[in-house]
C-alpha positions in Angstrom: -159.3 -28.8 -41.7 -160.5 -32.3 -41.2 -157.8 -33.4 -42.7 -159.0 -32.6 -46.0 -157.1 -30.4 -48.8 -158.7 -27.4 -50.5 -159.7 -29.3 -53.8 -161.5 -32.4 -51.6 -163.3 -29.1 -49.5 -164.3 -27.8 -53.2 -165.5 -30.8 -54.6 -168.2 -31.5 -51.1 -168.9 -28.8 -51.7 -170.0 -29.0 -55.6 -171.6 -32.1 -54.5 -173.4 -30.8 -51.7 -174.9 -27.9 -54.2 -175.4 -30.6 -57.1 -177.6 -32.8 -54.5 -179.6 -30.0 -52.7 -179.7 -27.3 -55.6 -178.9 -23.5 -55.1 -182.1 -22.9 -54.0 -182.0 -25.6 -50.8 -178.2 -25.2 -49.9 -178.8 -21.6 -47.5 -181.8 -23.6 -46.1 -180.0 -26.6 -45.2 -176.7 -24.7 -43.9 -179.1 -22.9 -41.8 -180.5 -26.2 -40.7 -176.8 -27.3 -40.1 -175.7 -24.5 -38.3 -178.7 -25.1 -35.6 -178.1 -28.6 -35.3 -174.3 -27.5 -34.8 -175.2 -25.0 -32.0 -177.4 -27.1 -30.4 -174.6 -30.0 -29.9 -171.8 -27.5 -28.7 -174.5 -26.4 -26.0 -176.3 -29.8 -25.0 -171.8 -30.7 -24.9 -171.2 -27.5 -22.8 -174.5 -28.3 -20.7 -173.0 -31.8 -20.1 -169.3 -30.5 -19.2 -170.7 -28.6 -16.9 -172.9 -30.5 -15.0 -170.1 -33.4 -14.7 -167.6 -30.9 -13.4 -170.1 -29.3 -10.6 -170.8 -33.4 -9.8 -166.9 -34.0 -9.2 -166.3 -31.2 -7.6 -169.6 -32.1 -5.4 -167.6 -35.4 -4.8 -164.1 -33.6 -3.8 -165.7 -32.2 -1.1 -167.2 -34.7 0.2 -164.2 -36.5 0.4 -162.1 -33.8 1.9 -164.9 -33.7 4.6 -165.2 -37.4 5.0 -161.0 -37.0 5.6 -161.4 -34.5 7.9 -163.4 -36.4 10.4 -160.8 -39.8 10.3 
């Protein structure tokens, strides 16, 4: 994952509880999660939009070669 072994994913992780507390860390992985979900759509919003645009443009081509 990452290219990271288990005992480099267990020490972020100690880390990550040391820094925020036990108290913060469900908060903040919440707050994680969201910002990760927002991304992956904002990326799929994106994909699609550029595919509909290319697409857009094949067809206009095939048109435009139509007519020649």
């Amino acid at each position: 994952m990452f290219g990271l072994g288990f005992s480099e994913i267990v020490l972020v992780l100690v880390v990550f509880i040391i820094l925020f507390g036990p108290d913060e860390v469900p908060k903040v992985a919440k707050s994680l999660s969201k910002l990760y979900r927002n991304i992956v759509n904002i990326k799929d919003d994106l994909n699609d939009s550029v595919t509909k645009e290319v697409n857009d443009l094949k067809t206009i081509k095939k048109n435009l070669e139509k007519k020649d």
